[in-house]
C-alpha positions, 0 to 999 in steps of 0.5 A: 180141603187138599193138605200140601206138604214137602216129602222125602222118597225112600231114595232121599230126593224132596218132593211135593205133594198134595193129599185129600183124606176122606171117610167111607161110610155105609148106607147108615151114615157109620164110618167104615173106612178111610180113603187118601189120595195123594199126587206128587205135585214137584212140577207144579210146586216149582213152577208157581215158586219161578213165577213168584220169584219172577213177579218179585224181580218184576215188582222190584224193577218198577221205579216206585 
């Protein structure tokens, strides 16, 4: 499952990202190690909340 969660870069500005964490495990099934991968997903993430914000503005212009 990938986590989504806001950060901070070491410069200061918000972003977006997205991680999956997985285990490494030998041939025996032991855990040997863990492996992450994280995206910055800011693009994404404001393009799906301008789309929300419009479907919402559209919703409210329709005569109920």
């Amino acid at each position: 499952e990938t986590l989504r969660v806001p950060a901070i870069h070491q410069d200061g500005h918000q972003l977006s990202i997205a991680f999956t964490v997985g285990m490494v495990r030998d041939a025996s099934g032991r855990v040997t190690g863990i492996v992450a991968v994280i995206r910055d997903e800011t693009e994404r993430w404001t393009e799906e909340k301008r789309l929300r914000q419009r479907v919402a503005e559209l919703e409210a212009a329709v005569p109920a």
